[in-house]
C-alpha positions in Angstrom: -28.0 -13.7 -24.1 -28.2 -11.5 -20.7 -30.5 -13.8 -19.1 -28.1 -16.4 -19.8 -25.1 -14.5 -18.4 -27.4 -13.9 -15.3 -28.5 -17.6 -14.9 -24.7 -18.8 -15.2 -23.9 -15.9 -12.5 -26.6 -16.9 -10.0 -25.6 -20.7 -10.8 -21.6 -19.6 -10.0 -22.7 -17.6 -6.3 -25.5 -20.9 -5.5 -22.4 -23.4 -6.5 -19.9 -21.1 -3.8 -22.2 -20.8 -1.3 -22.7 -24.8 -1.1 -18.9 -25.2 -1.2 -18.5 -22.8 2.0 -21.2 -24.8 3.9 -24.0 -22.7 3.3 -22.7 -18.8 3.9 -23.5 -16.2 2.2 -20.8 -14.6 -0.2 -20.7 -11.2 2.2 -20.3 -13.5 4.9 -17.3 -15.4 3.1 -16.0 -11.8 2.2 -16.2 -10.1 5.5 -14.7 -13.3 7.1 -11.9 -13.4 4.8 -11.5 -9.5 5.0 -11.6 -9.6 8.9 -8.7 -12.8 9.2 -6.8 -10.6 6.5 -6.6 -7.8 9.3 -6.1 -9.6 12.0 -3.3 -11.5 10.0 -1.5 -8.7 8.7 -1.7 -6.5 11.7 -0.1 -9.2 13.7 2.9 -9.2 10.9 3.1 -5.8 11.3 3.2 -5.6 15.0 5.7 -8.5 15.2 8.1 -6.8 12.7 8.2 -3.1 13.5 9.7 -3.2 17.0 12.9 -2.9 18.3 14.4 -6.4 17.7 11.6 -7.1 15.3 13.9 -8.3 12.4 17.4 -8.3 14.2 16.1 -11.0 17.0 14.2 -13.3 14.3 16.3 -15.6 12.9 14.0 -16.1 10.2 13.8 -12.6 9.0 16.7 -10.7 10.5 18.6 -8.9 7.5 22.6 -10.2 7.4 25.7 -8.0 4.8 24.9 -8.5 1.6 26.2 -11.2 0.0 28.8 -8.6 -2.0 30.2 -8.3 1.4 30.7 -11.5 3.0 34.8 -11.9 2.1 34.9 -8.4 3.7 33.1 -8.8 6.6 34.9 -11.9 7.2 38.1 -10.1 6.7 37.3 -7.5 9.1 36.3 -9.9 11.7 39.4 -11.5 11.3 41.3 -8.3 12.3 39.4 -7.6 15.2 37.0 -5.2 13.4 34.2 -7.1 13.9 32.1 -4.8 16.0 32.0 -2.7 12.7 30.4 -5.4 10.7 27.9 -5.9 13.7 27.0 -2.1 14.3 25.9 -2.3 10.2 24.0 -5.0 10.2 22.3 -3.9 13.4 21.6 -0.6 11.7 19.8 -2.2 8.5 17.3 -4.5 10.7 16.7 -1.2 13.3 15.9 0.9 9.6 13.2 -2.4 8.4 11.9 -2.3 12.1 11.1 1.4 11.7 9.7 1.1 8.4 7.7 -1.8 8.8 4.5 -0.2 10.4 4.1 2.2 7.3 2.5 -1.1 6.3 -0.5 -1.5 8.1 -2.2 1.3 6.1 -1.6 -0.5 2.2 -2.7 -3.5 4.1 -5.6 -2.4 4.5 -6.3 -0.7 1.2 -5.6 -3.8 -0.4 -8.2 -5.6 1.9 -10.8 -2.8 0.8 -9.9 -3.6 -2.7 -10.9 -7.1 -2.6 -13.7 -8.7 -4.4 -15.8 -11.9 -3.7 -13.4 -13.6 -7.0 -10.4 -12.6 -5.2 -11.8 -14.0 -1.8 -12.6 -16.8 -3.6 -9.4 -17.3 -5.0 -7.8 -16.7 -1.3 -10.4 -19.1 0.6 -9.6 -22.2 -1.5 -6.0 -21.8 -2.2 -2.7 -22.6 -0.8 -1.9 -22.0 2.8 -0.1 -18.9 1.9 -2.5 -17.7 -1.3 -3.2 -14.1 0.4 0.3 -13.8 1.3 0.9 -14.0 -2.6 -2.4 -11.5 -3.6 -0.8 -9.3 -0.9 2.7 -9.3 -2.9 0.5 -8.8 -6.2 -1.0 -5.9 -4.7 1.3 -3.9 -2.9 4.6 -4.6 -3.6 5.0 -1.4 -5.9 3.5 1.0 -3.0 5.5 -1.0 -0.1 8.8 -0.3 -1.5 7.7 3.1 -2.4 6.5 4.0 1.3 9.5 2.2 3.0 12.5 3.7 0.9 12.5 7.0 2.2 11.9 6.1 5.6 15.2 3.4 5.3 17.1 5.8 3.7 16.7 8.2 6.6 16.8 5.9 9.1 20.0 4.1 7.8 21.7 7.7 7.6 20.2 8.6 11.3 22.0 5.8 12.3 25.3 5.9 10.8 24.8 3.0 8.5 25.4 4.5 5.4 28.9 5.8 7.3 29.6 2.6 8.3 28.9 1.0 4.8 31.1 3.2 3.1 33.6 2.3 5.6 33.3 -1.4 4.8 33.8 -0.8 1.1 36.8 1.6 1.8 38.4 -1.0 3.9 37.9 -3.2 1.0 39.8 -0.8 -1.8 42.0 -0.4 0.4 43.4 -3.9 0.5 45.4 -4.4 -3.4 44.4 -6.1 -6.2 40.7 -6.0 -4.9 37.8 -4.8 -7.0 35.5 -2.6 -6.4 31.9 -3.1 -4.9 29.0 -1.4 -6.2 26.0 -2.0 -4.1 22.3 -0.2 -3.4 22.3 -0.7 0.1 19.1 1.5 0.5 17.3 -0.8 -2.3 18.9 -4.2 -0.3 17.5 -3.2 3.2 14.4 -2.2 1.6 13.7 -5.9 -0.2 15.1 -7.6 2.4 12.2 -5.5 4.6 9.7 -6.6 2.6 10.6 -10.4 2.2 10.6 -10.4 6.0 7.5 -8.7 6.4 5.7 -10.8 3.6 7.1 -13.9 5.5 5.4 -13.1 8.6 1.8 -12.6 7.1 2.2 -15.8 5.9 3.1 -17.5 8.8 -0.1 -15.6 10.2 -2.0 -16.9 7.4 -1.1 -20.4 8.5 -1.9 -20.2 12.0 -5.7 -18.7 10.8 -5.9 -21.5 8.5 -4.5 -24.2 10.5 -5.3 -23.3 14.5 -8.4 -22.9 15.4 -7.3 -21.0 18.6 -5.7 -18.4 16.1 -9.9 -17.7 14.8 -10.4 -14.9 17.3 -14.0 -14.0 16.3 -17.0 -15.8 16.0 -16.8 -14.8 11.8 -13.8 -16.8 11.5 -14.7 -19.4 13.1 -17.5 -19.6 10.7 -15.9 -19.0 7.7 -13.0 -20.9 8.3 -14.2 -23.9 10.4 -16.3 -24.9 7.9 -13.9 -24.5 4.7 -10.6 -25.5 6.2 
């Protein structure tokens, strides 16, 4: 029965290594692990600067949704520069949390196997975007929370929120909002983060000016 498991195990890494033209599974691994690093530490770069989420259209963190009537109330009464100063404050807390990530980036690259860089290789163009979300999700939100909570109260934001929703109960008949706004800058950090690794993924996949090294041009010249 072992000799079995070990032929169908040597036939598994013979079949992979034909599918990836010939390399060796470290090869394939250390490729994969190398274009993770270089992926993810462009994301990270890209997103914790000043103006990294407020000047991205695609990521830049706008009032919660439990806010629009308000805000658009406000602006209406010429107190639009309050609305503006909050939502500057949530992108300028993501921006300062955001490089906290470069360190469970990289843990989760170490953690990797040859199934999971498998997986990765011959998957979608964003596929370790999503094992990156599997994988440190839980300690993302865990590192970034106290750093947006402090930053958002270094800033004023939290002042400025509670402002918003005083204005708000202070106009009749209008309920009142209950909202996390630490938790709301702290997901919308990490879907903005998350979408710039995968738009880094692509580039590696797709452009081969994006393969850097001579290993990625290897490992993914010959597979995609």
């Amino acid at each position: 029965m072992q000799s079995i498991a070990l032929s169908l195990a040597l036939l598994i890494n013979l079949t992979s290594v034909a599918q990836f033209g010939g390399l060796g599974n470290d090869k394939i691994v250390a490729g994969l692990k190398e274009a993770l690093q270089i992926g993810t530490g462009n994301a990270v770069k890209l997103t914790g600067v000043v103006d990294g989420f407020f000047k991205n259209a695609a990521i830049k963190i706008l009032l919660p949704k439990q806010l629009d009537t308000l805000g658009k109330g406000l602006r209406a009464v010429g107190q639009g520069a309050l609305v503006d100063e909050f939502v500057m404050s949530m992108n300028r807390a993501a921006e300062k949390a955001a490089p906290q990530a470069r360190q469970i980036f990289v843990s989760a690259i170490k953690e990797m196997t040859f199934d999971d860089a498998r997986r990765i290789l011959t998957g979608g163009d964003t596929a370790a975007t999503e094992y990156f979300k599997a994988r440190t999700s839980s300690r993302l939100t865990s590192a970034f929370r106290p750093i947006i909570e402090k930053s958002m109260n270094d800033a004023g934001a939290t002042r400025r929120y509670k402002d918003l929703i005083g204005q708000l109960q202070a106009i009749p008949f209008a309920k009142s909002q209950s909202l996390d706004i630490d938790g709301y800058v702290v997901n919308k950090s990490l879907d903005g983060l998350f979408y710039m690794v995968g738009e880094e993924e692509k580039k590696i996949r797709k452009n081969p000016a994006a393969r850097v090294t001579s290993i990625l041009k290897d490992v993914f010249g010959r597979r995609i």
